[in-house]
N, C-alpha and C positions, 0 to 999 in steps of 0.2 A: 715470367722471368726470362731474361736475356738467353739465350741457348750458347752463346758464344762467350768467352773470356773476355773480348774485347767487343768496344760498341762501332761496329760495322756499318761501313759506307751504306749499303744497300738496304739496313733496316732504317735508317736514317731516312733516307729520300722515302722509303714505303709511308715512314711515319710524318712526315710533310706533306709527301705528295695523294697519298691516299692510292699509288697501284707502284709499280714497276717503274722507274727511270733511268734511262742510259746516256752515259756519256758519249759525245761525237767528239771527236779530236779532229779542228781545222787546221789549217796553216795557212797565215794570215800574208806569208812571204815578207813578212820583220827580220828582222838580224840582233845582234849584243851591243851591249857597248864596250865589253871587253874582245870582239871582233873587227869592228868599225874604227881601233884606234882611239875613240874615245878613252876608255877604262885600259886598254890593251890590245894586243891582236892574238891570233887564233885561239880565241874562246878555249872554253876550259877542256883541262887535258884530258876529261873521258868521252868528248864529243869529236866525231869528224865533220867536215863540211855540212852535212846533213843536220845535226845538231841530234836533241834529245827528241825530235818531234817527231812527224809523218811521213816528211819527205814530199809532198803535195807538192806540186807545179803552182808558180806562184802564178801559170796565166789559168789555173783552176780557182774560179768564185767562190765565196764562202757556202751562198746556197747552192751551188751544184758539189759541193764535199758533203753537204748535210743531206740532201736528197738522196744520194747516190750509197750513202750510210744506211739511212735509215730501213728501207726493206729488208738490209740484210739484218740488223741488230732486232725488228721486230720478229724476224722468222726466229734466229738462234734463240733472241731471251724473252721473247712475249713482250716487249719491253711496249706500250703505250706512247710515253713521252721520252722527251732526250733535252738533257744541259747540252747547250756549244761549248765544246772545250777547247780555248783558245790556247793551244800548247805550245807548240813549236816555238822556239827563239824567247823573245821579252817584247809581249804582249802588249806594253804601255809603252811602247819605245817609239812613236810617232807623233805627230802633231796633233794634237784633243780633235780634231775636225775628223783627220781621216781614221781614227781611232773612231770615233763616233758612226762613221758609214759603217764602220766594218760588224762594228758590234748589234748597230739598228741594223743591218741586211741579217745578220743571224736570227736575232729576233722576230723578223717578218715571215720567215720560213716555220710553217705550220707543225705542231706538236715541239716545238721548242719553249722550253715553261721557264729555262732562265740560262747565264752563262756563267762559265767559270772562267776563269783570267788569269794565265798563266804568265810571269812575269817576275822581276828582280828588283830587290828592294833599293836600289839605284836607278830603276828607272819609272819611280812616283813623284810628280809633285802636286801642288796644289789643286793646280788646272785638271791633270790628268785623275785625282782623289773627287774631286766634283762633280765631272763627269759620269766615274762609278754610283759615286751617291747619287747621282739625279737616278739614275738607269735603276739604283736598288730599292728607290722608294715604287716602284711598279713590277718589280720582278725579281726574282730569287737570283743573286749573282754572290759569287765568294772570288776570292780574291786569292791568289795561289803563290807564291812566293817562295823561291832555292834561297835554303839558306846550306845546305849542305853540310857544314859542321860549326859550332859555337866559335870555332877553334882559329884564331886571325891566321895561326901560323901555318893552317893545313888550306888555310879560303889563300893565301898567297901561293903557296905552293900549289893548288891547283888553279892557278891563275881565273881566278874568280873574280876577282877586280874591285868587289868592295868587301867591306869588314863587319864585322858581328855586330857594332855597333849599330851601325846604317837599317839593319834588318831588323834591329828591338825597337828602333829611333820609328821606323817607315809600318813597326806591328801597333807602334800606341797612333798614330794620326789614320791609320784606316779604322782603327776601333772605332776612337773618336768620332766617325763618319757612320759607325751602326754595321758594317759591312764585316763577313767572316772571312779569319782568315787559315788561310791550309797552308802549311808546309811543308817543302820536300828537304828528308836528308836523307843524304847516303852513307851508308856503311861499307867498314873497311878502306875508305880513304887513305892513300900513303902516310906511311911515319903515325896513324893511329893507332891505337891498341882498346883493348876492350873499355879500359877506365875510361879514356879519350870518350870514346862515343856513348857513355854513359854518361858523360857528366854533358855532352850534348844532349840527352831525353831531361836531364834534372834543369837546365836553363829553362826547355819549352814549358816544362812545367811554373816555372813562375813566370812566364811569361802571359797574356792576354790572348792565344790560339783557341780556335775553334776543331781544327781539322791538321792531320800530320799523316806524310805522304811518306815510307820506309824505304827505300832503295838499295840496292843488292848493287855493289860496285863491282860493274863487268868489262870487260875490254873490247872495245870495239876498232875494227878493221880502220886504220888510215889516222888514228889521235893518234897525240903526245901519248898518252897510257901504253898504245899498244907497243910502243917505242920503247919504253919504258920496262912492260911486260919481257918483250924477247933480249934486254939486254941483262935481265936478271936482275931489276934495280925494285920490281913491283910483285910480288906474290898475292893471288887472289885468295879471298877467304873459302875455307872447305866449305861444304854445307854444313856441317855439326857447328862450324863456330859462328857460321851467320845464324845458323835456329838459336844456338842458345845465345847470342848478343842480341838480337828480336826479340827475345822471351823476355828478357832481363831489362830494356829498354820500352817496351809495352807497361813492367809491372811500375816503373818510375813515371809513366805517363799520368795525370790527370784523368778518373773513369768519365768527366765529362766530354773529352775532345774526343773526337769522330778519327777512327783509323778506316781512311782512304786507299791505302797501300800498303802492304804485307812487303812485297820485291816486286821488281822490275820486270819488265816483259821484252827482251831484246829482239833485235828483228835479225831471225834466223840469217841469213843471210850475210851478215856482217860479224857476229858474233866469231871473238875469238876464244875468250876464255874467262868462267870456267861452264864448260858444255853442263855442268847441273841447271845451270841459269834458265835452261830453256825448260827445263822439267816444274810449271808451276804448280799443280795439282800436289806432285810428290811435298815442293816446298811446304804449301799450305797447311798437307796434313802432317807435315813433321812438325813444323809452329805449334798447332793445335794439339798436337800430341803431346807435344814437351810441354807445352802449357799445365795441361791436364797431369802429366806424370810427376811436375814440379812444384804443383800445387801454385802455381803464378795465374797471375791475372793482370789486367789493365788498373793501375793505380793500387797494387796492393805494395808497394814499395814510395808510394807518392806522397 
């Protein structure tokens, strides 16, 4: 039986891959289209120049990020193998060719067993969807996609640049292609409230997802947000209200989709607020606690 309330990233790959597998997070040095003018300019309000990624030097190569990972992830987690996790920016946001080096150069680098593809569901199309299918009929790839909230009026207001539709539109033609897909939303988004983001876990549920990525909305040094934060326009959630909109948002989930993310992992450094964010152990066990005290589960609300 499952030990967990929820079906965990990490049993998931044990139970594909037959030992231990870790993610390496690249940066492929891509950009948005809601940064480039295309979709908008300066990318969405909880990101600073750096974005949601690494921060990597884009004159650093894909395989010297993966080599330079690797000894340390095998000493910390025993870990054998490692997914390339193409994070930083929107992953599909280049021409099929040079999108193709970058992803074959991942591949070529030893103990890498497949990729994950971090990107926005405005920047797929046909070319770029065919490309992932050729690559996933030889190797384990999932396809990762912000959609952030159900919600058109909180994806404008956090100048996200496309709409709810594009992201249900962009989850049936990757299905279509066999390929999984994972989502990221975030909680506590401006002008949300609990219903809000519940009724975002009840959409993914009828929606065709494999995998959902939970995010802890934090402020970070030099966004729109943190602009927003000190002028007293943005109040962060407590931890009590993010454990129990987590608990409650897990029990609306599907127990078949793969929970990938619990919260967010901010880079000390830039972090303004709220300082619980940095505490993820405390988080985890408070989720699993309240889980357990509430009698909730993943999909017992589904």
């Amino acid at each position: 039986m499952h030990q967990l309330p929820y079906n965990d990233l990490n049993s998931f790959y044990r139970s594909r891959f037959g030992c231990r597998v870790q993610k390496i997070t690249v940066d492929a040095g891509l950009t948005c289209p809601n940064r480039d003018g295309t979709a908008g300019t300066g990318g969405c309000i909880y990101c600073n120049t750096r974005g949601s990624g690494t921060g990597a030097s884009a004159n650093t190569s894909i395989t010297e990020q993966l080599e330079s990972a690797k000894a340390f992830l095998r000493q910390r987690y025993k870990a054998k193998t490692f997914i390339a996790y193409f994070q930083s920016f929107s992953n599909t946001y280049a021409p099929v060719e040079k999108l193709r080096r970058l992803y074959e150069e991942a591949l070529a680098v030893e103990d890498i067993v497949g990729l994950a593809i971090g990107t926005r569901p405005d920047c797929i199309d046909d070319a770029v969807l065919d490309l992932l299918a050729e690559i996933h009929k030889r190797t384990y790839l999932s396809v990762e996609y912000g959609l952030q909230s159900i919600h058109d009026r909180t994806l404008k207001l956090i100048n996200r640049g496309h709409d709810a539709r594009s992201f249900l539109d962009t989850v049936s033609l990757t299905r279509k292609r066999g390929m999984d897909v994972v989502v990221h939303v975030i909680l506590g988004l401006p002008g949300e409230n609990k219903s809000d983001m519940l009724e975002t876990a009840r959409a993914l549920g009828e929606s065709d997802i494999q995998g959902v990525k939970i995010h802890l909305l934090y402020v970070i040094r030099g966004s729109q947000l943190h602009r927003m934060y000190e002028s007293g326009s943005y109040r962060c959630l407590t931890r009590n209200e993010y454990v129990d909109i987590v608990c409650e948002f897990l029990a609306h989930l599907p127990p078949h989709v793969i929970i990938h993310r619990l919260t967010g992992d901010p880079h000390r450094d830039e972090l303004v607020a709220p300082q619980w964010s940095l505490e993820k152990e405390t988080n985890l066990r408070a989720i699993r606690d309240t889980l357990k005290e509430r009698d909730l589960w993943q999909g017992k609300l589904y």
